[in-house]
C-alpha positions as CSV (number, residue, x, y, z in Angstrom):
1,X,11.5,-6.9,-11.5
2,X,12.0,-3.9,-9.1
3,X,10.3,-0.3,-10.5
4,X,13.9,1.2,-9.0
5,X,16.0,-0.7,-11.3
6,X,17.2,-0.3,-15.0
7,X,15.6,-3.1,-15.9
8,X,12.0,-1.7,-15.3
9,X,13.1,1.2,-17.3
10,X,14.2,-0.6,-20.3
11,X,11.0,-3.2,-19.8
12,X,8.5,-0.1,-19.6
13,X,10.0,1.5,-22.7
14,X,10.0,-1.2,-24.8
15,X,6.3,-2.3,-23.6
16,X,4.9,0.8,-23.7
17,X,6.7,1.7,-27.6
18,X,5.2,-1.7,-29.3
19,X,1.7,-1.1,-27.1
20,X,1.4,2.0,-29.0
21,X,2.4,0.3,-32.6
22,X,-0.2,-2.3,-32.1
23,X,-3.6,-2.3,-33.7
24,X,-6.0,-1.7,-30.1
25,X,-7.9,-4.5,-30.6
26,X,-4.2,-6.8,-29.9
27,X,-2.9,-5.1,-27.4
28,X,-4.3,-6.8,-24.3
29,X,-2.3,-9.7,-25.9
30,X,1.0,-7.6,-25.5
31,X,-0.1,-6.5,-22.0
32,X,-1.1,-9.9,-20.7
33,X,2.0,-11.6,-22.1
34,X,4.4,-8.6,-20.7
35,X,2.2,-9.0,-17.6
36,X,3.3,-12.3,-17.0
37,X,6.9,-12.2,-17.5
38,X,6.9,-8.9,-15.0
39,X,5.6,-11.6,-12.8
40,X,8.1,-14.2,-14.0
41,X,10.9,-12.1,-13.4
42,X,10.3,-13.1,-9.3
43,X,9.7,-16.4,-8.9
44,X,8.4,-18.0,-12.1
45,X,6.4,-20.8,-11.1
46,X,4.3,-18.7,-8.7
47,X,2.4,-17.3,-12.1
48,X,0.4,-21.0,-11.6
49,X,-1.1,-19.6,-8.3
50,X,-2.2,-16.5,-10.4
51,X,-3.2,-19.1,-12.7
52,X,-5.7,-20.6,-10.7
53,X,-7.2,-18.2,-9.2
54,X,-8.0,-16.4,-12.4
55,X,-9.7,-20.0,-13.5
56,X,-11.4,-20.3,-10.5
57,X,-12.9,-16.4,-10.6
58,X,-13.5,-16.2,-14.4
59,X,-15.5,-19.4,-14.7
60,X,-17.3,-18.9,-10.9
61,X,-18.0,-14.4,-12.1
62,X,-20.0,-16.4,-15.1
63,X,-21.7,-19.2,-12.9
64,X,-22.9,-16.3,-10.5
65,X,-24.2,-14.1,-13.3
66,X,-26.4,-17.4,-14.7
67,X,-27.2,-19.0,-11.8
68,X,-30.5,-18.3,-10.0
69,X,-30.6,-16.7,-6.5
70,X,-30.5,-19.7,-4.6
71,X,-28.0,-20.7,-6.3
72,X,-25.5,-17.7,-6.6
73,X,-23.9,-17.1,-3.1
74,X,-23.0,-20.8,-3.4
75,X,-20.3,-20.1,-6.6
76,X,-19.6,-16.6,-4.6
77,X,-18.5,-18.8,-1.8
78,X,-16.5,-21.2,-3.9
79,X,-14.5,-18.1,-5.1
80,X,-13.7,-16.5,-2.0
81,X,-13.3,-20.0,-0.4
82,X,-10.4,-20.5,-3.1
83,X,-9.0,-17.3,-2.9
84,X,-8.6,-17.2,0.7
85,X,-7.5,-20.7,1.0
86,X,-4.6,-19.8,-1.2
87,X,-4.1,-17.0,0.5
88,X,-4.2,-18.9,4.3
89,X,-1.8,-21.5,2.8
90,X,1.2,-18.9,1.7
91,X,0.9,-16.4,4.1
92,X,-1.0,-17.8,7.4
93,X,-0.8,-21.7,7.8
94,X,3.1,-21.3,9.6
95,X,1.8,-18.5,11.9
96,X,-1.4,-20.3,12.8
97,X,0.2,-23.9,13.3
98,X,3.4,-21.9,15.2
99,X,0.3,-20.1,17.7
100,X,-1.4,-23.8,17.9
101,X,1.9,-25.3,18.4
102,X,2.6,-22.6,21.4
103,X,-1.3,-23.7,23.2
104,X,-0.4,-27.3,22.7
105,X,2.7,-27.5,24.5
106,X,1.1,-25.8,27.6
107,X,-0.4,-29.0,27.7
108,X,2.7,-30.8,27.0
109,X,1.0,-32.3,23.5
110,X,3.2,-31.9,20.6
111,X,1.9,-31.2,17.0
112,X,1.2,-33.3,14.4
113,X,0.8,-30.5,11.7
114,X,4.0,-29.9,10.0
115,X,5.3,-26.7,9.0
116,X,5.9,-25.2,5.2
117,X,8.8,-24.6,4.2
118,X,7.5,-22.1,0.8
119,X,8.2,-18.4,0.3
120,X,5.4,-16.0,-0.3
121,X,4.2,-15.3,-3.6
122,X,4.9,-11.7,-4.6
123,X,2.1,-9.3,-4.2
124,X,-0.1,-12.2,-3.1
125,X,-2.6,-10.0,-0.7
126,X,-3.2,-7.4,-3.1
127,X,-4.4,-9.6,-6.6
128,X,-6.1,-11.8,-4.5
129,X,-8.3,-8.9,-3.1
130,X,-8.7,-7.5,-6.2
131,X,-9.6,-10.9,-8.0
132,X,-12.4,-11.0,-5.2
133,X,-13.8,-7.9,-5.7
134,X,-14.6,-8.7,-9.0
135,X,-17.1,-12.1,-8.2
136,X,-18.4,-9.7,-5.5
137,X,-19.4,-7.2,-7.6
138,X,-20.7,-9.6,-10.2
139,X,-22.9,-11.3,-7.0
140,X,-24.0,-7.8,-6.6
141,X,-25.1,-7.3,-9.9
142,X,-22.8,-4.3,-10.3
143,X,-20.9,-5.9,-12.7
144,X,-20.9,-8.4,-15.6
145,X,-19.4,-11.1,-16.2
146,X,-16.4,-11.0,-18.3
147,X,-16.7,-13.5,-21.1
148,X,-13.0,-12.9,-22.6
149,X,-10.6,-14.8,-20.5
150,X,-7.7,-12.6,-21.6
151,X,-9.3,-9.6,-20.4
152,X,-9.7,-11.0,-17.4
153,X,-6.5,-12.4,-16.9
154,X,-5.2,-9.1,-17.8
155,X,-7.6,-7.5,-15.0
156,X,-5.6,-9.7,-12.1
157,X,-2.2,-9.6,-14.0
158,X,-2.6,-5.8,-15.0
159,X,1.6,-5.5,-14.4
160,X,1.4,-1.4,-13.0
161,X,-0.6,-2.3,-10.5
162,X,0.3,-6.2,-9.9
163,X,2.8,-6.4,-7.2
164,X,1.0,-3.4,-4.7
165,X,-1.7,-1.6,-5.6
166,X,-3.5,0.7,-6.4
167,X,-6.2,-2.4,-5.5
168,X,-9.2,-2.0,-8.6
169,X,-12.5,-2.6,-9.3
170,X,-13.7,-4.2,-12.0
171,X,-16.0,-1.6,-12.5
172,X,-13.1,1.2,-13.3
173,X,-10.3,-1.0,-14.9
174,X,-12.0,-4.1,-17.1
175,X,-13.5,-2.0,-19.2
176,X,-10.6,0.3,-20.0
177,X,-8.6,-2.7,-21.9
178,X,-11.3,-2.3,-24.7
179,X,-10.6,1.6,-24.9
180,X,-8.4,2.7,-27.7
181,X,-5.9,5.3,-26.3
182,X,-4.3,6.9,-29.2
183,X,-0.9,8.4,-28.2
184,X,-1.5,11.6,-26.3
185,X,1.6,13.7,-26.0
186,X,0.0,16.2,-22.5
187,X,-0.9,12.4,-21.1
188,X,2.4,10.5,-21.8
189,X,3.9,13.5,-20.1
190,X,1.9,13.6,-17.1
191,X,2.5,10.1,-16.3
192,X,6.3,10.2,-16.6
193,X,6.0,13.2,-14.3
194,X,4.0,11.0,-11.7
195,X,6.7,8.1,-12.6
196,X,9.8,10.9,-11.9
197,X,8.2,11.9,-8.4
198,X,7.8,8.3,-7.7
199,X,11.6,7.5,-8.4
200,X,12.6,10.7,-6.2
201,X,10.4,9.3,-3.3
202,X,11.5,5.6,-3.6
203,X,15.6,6.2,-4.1
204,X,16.4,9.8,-2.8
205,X,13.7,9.5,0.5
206,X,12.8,5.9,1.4
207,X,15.5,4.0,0.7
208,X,17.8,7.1,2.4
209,X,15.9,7.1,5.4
210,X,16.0,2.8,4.7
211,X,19.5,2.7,6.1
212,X,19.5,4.7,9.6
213,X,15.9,2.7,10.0
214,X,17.6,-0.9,9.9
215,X,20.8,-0.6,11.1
216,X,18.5,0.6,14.2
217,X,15.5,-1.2,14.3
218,X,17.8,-4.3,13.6
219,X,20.0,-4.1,16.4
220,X,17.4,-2.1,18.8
221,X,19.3,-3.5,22.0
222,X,22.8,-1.6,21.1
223,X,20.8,1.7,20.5
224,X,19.9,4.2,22.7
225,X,16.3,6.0,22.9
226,X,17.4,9.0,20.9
227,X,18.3,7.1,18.2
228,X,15.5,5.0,18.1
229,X,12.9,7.6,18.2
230,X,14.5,9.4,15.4
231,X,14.3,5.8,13.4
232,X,10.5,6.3,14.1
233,X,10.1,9.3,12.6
234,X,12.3,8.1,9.3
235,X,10.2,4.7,9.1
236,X,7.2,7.2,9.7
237,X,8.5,9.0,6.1
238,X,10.2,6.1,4.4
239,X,6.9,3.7,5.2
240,X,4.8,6.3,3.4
241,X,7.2,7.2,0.4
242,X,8.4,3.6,-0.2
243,X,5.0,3.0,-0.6
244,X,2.9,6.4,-2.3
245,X,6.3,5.9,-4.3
246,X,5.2,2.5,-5.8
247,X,1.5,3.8,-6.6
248,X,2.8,7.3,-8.0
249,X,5.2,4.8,-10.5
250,X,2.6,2.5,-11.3
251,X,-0.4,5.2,-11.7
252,X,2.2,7.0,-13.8
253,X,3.0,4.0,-15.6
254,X,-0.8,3.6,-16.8
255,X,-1.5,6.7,-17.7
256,X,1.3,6.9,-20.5
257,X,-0.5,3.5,-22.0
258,X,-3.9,6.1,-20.9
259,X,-5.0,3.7,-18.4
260,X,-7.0,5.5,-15.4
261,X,-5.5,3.7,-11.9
262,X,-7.5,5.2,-8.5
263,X,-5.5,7.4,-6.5
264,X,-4.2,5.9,-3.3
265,X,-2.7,8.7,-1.3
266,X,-3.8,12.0,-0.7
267,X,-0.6,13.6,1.9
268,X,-2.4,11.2,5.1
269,X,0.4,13.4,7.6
270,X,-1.7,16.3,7.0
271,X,-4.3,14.5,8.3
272,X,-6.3,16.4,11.3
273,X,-8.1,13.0,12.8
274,X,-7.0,9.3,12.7
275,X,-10.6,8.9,10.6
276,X,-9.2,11.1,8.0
277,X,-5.6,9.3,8.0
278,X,-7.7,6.8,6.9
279,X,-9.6,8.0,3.8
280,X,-5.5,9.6,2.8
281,X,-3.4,6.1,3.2
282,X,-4.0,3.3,1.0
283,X,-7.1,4.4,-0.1
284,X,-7.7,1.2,-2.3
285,X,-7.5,-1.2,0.4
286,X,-9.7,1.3,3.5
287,X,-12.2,1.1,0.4
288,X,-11.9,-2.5,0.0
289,X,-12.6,-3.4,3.5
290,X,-15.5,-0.5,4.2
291,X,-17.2,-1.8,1.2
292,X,-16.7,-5.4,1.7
293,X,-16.2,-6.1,5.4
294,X,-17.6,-2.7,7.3
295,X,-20.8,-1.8,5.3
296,X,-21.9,-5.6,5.3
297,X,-21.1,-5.8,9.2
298,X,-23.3,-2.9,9.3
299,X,-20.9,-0.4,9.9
300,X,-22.2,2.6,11.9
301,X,-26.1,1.9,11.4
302,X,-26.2,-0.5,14.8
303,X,-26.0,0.5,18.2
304,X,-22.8,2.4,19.4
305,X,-21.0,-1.0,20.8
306,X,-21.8,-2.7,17.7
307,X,-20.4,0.2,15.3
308,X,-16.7,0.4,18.0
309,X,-17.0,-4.1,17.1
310,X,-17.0,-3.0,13.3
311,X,-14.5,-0.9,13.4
312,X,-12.0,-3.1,15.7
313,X,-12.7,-6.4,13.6
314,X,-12.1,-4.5,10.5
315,X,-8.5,-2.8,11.7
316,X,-7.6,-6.3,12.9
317,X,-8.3,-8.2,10.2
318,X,-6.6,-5.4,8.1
319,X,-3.6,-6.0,10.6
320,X,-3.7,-9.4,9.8
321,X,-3.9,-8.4,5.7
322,X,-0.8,-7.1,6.2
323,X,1.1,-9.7,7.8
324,X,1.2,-12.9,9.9
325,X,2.6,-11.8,12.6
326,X,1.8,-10.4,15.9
327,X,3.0,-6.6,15.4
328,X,0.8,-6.4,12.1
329,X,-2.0,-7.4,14.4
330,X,-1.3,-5.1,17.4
331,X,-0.7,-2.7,14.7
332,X,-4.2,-2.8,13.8
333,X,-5.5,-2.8,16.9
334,X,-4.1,0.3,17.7
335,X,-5.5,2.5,15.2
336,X,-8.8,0.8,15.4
337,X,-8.8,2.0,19.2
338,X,-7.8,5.2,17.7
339,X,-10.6,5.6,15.9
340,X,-13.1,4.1,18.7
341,X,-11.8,7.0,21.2
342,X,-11.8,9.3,18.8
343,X,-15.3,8.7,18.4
344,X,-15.9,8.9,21.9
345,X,-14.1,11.9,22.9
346,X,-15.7,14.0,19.4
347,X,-18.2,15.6,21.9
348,X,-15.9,16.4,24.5
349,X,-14.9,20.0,25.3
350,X,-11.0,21.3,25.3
351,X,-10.4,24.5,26.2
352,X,-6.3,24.5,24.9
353,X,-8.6,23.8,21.4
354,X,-10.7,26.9,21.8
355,X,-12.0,29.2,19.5
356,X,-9.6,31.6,20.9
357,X,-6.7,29.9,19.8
358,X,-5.5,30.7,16.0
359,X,-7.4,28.1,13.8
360,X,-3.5,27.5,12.0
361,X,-2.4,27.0,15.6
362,X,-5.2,23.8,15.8
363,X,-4.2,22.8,12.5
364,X,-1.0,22.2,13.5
365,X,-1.4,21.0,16.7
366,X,-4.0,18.5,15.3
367,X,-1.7,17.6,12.4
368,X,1.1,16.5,15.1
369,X,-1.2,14.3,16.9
370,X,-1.9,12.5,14.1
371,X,1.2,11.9,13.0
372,X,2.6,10.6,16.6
373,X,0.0,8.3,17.2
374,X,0.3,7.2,13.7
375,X,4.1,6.8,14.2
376,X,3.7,5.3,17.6
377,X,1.5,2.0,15.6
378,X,4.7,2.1,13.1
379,X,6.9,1.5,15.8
380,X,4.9,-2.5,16.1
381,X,4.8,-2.9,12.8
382,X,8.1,-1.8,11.6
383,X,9.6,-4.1,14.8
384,X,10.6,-7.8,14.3
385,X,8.9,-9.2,16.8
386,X,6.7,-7.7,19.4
387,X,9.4,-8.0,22.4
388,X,11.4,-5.6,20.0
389,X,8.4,-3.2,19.8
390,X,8.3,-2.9,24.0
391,X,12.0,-2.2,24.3
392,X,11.6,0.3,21.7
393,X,9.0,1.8,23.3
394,X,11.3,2.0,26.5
395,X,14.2,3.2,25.2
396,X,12.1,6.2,23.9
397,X,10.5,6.9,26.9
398,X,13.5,7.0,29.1
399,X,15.4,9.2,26.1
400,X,18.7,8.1,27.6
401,X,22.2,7.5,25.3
402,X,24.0,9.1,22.6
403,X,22.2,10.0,19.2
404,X,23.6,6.9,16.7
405,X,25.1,8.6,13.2
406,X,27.8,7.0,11.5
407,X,28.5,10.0,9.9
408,X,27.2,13.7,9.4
409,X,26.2,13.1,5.6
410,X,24.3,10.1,6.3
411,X,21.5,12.4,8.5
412,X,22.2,15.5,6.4
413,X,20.9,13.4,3.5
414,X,18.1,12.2,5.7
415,X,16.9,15.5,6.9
416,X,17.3,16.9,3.1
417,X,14.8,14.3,1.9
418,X,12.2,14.7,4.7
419,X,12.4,18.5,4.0
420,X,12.1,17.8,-0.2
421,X,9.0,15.9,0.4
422,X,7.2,18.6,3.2
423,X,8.2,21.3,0.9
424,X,6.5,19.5,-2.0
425,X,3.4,18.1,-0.1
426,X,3.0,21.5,2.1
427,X,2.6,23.4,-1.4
428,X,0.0,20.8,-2.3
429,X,-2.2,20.6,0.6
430,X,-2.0,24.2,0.8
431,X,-1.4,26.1,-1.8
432,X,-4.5,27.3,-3.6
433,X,-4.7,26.4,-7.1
434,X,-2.3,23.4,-8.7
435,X,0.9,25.1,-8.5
436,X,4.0,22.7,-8.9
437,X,6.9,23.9,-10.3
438,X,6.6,20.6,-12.9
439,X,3.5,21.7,-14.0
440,X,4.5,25.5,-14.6
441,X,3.0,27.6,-17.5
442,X,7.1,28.2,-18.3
443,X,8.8,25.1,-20.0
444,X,12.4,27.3,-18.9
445,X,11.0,25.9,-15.5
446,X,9.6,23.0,-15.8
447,X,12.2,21.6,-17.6
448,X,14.8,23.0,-15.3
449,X,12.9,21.0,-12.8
450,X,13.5,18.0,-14.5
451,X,16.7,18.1,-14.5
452,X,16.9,19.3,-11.0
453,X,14.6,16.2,-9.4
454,X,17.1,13.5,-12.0
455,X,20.1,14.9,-10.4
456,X,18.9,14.9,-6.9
457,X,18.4,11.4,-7.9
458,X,21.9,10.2,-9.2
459,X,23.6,12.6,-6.3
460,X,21.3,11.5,-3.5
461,X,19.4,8.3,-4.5
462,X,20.5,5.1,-3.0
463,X,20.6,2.2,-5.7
464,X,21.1,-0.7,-3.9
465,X,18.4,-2.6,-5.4
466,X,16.1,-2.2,-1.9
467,X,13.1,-3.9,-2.6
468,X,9.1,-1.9,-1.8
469,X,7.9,-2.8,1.8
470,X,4.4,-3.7,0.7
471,X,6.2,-6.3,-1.8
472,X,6.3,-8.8,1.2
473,X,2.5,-8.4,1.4
C-alpha cells in the first residue's frame, strides 16, 4: 500500500478514526493488527520474515537484560547474527555469489552455489536496523527490556514508519505506545499539514521530475550530454523529495495519532560542507551508523589515517546498505572521500573565499559545491549499472547533442516544481522566525493555501502509482 494512492487515504482515515474511539490501553492492538495488513498489502507472506526477527530480538533484548556480563554479548551476537543473516540472504547472497562467480571463472572453475530466485522484502534494510538498535541499546543498558511482545511487535511493525524511515530508537518510540493521546485538534492539524507537503513533494515534484529522469537514465546511449546533465539535476530534486516526501507523510501520519517520529531532513542542498549534507539527509540512518559503526570504530579519537579508515568503511558499508550493487558502493565511496578531503583541505587558505568577498557570495558559492558533488555521486547511484554511470559521465563532459524534451509542458512542469520547492525551502532556511504561509496567524490564508497546494496537486501531480525509491531498500 503506496502513501500516494487512495487507498492509503481511505486506510489512514479509517485507522486513525477507530484509534481515537478505542480505550488507550487497546489501541496497540488496533495499531499492530492495521500494521500488519499495511505490510500484507505487498507481499503477504514476507510478514513471517518480520515475524522472526521480532521473536528472535524480543526473546534475545530479555536474555541480554538477565544474563550476566560474560554472558550478554553472546545473545547480542545471536541477534545481530539473525538479523543480518536475513538481511544477507534477501538482499546480498545473488550479488556476492554473482562477484564470486565472476573470480571463479578467471580460473575457469564454475560455481557450485546456486542463485535465488526471491524478491526483496519491502522495507527490509530499514526494520531490520531499527530491530537492531533496540538489543543494542538494551546491551548498553540504555534501554529495557520490553516484556509485552505486542509492544514490541508494534515497535518493528510501527506502519508510518515501516516501509522507509524515519529509523527509531527504542528509547524515543517504545514508550510512546503506552501514552494516551487524547484527540488534539492544533496536533491533528499539524500532521495533516506535514502529510499535504509530503503529497505535493511526492506527486507534483518527484514523480514529475520521475519521467524526464527514466526515459533518460534508461536509454542513456540515445541521449545527448545536455540532456543527461539536466536528468542529474532532476534525480538530484526527485531523489530528495521522493524521499523527505515519504518521512514528511509518515511523521505527519504519527503525529495525528500524537506519536513523536525523529526528523530526517533538514533542506541538506543548503548545505555549506559535504559533513553538514550529512547531519541534513537521512538523518536516522547517518545517526545509526555514527552511533553504531563510527563511534565504536573509534571515530575521530585515533590518529588522522585511522579517523579517514572510519569514515570510508562507514560510507561504504552505508553504500552497501543501500543496495547490492556496484553504483551503491561507488556511491559511497565517493562522499566518504568527500568528507576525507574536506577534512584535509579545512586548513587550507583560498583567496576567491576571502574575507573580502560578500559572506552571501560564499554562502552561495559553498551551497553550489555541495550540491554538484552531491549530484555528481547521484549520477552512480541513480545509473543501472556502473558502465552506464561512465558514459553518463562522458556525455556531460563533452556537452554535445540536442537538449531531449518531448514537449514544452513536460519541462515547464519540471522547472515549476523545482522552483515550488526552493521557494518553500529558501523561506525556511532563511527566513527568520517560522513564517509559512500554512502556518499564518490568518485562517483567510492558510486555508487559501490549502486549497492552493490540493489543486497544484490534481493539475500537476502525476498519479501513476510510482512507487518511493527507498522502497527497494
Amino acid at each position: 500500500m503506496l502513501f500516494n494512492s487512495f487507498q492509503f487515504i481511505i486506510f489512514f482515515s479509517i485507522v486513525t478514526s477507530v484509534y481515537f474511539l478505542l480505550p488507550y490501553q487497546k489501541r496497540w492492538i488496533l495499531l499492530l493488527l492495521s500494521s500488519c495488513y499495511f505490510y500484507m498489502s505487498f507481499v503477504p507472506v514476507y510478514i513471517l520474515i518480520l515475524g522472526f526477527t521480532i521473536g528472535v530480538d524480543y526473546f534475545t533484548g530479555i536474555a541480554i537484560e538477565n544474563a550476566k556480563n560474560g554472558q550478554r554479548k553472546w545473545f547480542l551476537l545471536l541477534s545481530l547474527v539473525a538479523n543480518i543473516g536475513v538481511l544477507s540472504v534477501f538482499k546480498y547472497h545473488n550479488f556476492i555469489n554473482q562477484n564470486f562467480t565472476g573470480i571463479l571463472n578467471c580460473f575457469h572453475v564454475s560455481n557450485p552455489i546456486p542463485y535465488l530466485s526471491i524478491l526483496l522484502p519491502i522495507g527490509l534494510s530499514f526494520h531490520t536496523f531499527q530491530a537492531m538498535s533496540y538489543t543494542i541499546e538494551v546491551y548498553r543498558g540504555n534501554q529495557k527490556a520490553e516484556k509485552h511482545f505486542g509492544i514490541f511487535a508494534l515497535y518493528v511493525l510501527f506502519y508510518p514508519q515501516l516501509v522507509a524511515g524515519p529509523i527509531e530508537r527504542p528509547q524515543n518510540l517504545l514508550h510512546q505506545f503506552r501514552e494516551k493521546f487524547q484527540f488534539d485538534l492544533d496536533r491533528v492539524g499539524e500532521g495533516l499539514k506535514m502529510m499535504l507537503w509530503g503529497f505535493v513533494k511526492k506527486i507534483v515534484i518527484a514523480d514529475r521530475l520521475a519521467i524526464y529522469v527514466n526515459t533518460t537514465y534508461n536509454h542513456t546511449g540515445q541521449h545527448s550530454g545536455a540532456s543527461l546533465l539536466l536528468a542529474t539535476i532532476f534525480f538530484s530534486f526527485q531523489i530528495y523529495c521522493d524521499f523527505s516526501a515519504y518521512s514528511d507523510i509518515a511523521i505527519g501520519t504519527a503525529k495525528v495519532m500524537g506519536f513523536k517520529l525523529m526528523v530526517n531532513f533538514k533542506r541538506p542542498y543548503f548545505a555549506q560542507t559535504m559533513a553538514e549534507f550529512w547531519k541534513r539527509w537521512h538523518i536516522s540512518l547517518s545517526t545509526w551508523f555514527k552511533d553504531y559503526l563510527y563511534i565504536p570504530l573509534g571515530g575521530n579519537r585515533l590518529s588522522a589515517t585511522r579517523w579517514y579508515m572510519n569514515l570510508m568503511v562507514v560510507f561504504l558499508l552505508s553504500g552497501l546498505w543501500h543496495g547490492a550493487n556496484w553504483t551503491y558502493i561507488i556511491w559511497g565511496a565517493l562522499n566518504g572521500a568527500y568528507l576525507v578531503i574536506e577534512i584535509l583541505t579545512k586548513k587550507i587558505h583560498f583567496p576567491f573565499l576571502s574575507s573580502q568577498l560578500p559572506q552571501k557570495l560564499v554562502r552561495v558559492f559553498k551551497i553550489l559545491l555541495v550540491f554538484v558533488l552531491s549530484s555528481f555521486a547521484w549520477i552512480f547511484f541513480r545509473a543501472n549499472t556502473v558502465s552506464d554511470a561512465f558514459v553518463v559521465i562522458k556525455k556531460i563532459a563533452s556537452f554535445k547533442g540536442p537538449l531531449f524534451y518531448e514537449n514544452p509542458s513536460m519541462l515547464i512542469y519540471s522547472f515549476a516544481s523545482i522552483f515550488l520547492l526552493l521557494l518553500v525551502e529558501m523561506k525556511q532556511e532563511f527566513y527568520i522566525g517560522s513564517f509559512s504561509f500554512m502556518h499564518h496567524k490568518s485562517w483567510i490564508v492558510r486555508n487559501l493555501t490549502y486549497a492552493v497546494l490540493i489543486i497544484t496537486i490534481l493539475l500537476m501531480g502525476v498519479f501513476d502509482g510510482g512507487q518511493f525509491i527507498y522502497f527497494q531498500f
